[in-house]
C-alpha positions in Angstrom: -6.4 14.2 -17.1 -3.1 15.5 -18.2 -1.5 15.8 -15.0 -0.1 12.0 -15.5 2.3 12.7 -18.2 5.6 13.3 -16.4 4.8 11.2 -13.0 8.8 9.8 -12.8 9.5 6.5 -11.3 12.2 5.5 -9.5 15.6 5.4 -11.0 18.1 2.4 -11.5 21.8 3.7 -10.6 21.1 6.8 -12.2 20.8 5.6 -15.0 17.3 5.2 -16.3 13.8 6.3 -15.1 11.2 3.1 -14.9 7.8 3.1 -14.7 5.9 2.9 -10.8 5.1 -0.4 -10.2 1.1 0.1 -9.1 -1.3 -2.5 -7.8 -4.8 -1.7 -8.2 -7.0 -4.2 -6.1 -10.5 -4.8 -6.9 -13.8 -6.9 -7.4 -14.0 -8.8 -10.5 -17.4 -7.0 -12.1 -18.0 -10.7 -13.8 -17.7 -12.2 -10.5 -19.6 -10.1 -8.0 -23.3 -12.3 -7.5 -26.2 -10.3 -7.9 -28.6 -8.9 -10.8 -26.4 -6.3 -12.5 -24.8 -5.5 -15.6 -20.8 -6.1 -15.1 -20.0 -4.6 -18.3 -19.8 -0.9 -17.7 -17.6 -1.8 -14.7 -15.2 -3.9 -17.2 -15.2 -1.3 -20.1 -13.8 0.9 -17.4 -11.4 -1.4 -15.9 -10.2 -1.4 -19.2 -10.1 1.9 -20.1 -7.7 2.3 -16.9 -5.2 -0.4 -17.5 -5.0 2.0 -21.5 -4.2 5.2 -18.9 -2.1 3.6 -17.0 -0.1 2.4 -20.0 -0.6 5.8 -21.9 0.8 7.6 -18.7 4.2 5.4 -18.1 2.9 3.5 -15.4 3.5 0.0 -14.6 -0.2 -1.4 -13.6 -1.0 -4.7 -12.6 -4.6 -5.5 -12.0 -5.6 -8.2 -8.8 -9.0 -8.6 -9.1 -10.9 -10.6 -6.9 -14.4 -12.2 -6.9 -17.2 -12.4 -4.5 -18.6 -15.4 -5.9 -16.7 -17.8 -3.6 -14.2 -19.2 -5.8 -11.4 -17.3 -4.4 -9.0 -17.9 -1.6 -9.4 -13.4 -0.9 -6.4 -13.3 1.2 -3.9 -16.0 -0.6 -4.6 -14.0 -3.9 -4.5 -10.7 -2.3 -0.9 -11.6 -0.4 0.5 -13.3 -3.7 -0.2 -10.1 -5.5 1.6 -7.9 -3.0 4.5 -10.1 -2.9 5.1 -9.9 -6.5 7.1 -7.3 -6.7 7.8 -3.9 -5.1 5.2 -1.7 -5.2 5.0 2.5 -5.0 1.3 2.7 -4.9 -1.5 0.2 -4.2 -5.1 1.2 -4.7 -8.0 -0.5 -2.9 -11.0 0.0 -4.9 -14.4 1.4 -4.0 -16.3 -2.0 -4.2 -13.8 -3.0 -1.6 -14.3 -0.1 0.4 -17.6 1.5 -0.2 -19.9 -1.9 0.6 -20.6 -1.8 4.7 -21.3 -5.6 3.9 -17.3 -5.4 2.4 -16.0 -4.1 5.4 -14.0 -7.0 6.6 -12.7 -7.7 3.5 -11.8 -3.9 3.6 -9.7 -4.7 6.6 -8.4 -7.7 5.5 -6.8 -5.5 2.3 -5.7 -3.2 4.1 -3.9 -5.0 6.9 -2.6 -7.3 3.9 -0.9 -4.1 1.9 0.5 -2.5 5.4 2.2 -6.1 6.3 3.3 -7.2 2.5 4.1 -3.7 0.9 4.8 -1.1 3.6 6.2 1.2 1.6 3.8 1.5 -0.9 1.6 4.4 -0.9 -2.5 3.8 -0.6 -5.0 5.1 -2.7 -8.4 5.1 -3.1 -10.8 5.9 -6.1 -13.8 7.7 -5.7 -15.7 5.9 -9.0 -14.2 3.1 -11.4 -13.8 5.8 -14.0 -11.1 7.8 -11.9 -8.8 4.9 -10.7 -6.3 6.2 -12.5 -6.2 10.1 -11.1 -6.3 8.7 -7.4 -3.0 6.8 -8.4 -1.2 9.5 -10.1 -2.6 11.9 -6.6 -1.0 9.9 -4.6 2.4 9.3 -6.7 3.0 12.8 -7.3 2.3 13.3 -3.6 5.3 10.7 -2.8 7.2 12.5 -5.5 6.8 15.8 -4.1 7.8 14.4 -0.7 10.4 12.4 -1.6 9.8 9.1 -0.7 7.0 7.2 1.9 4.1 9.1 2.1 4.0 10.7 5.7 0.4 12.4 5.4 
């Protein structure tokens, strides 16, 4: 979508523009249990992070497995303290699984307490993580500053 090119970051004393600083939280495909193919998943993780790169913005990826061998929240809350963020995106294993939903509120409280300025966004596939980002920047850029929808 070509709508990305020209999303502005913040700027340093006037200066210079630099890229938004995004978080995009997710399952780890290789790490979710059950019998299914991760790789589509990946190849599209990966095809995001290129986006996000190709549209001058600053993405980190935190994703997290289901398989047990994470601390969820400790991983989660180091990733949000990293840095300042202006957008975080919660992604749809999180949030579309009814068996995720605690976890879902566990990410979400997490991103309110650790970046509360960051805007939230959510995908609708793995294929358009990228466009819900750059919805919900150019909705902070139009209303200069903190989302207040």
């Amino acid at each position: 979508m070509d709508t990305i090119v020209g999303i502005a970051g913040k700027h340093d004393y006037g200066q210079k523009v630099t890229e938004p600083a995004v978080l995009v939280i997710g399952l780890d495909p290789h790490r979710v249990p059950g019998p299914w193919d991760p790789t589509p998943v990946a190849v599209a993780i990966e095809e995001s992070v290129r986006r996000f790169a190709d549209s001058g913005i600053d993405a980190t990826n935190c994703l997290i497995g289901l398989d047990g061998s994470d601390d969820i929240e400790a991983v989660v809350t180091n990733a949000l303290r990293e840095r300042p963020w202006e957008c975080v995106l919660i992604g749809g294993g999180i949030r579309k699984d009814e068996e995720q939903l605690e976890l879902f509120e566990l990410v979400v409280n997490l991103t309110r307490r650790h970046a509360p300025d960051a805007a939230i966004a959510f995908n609708r596939t793995v294929t358009d993580i990228v466009d819900a980002v750059v919805r919900q920047l150019a909705r902070r850029t139009a209303g200069g500053g903190r989302d207040s929808s």
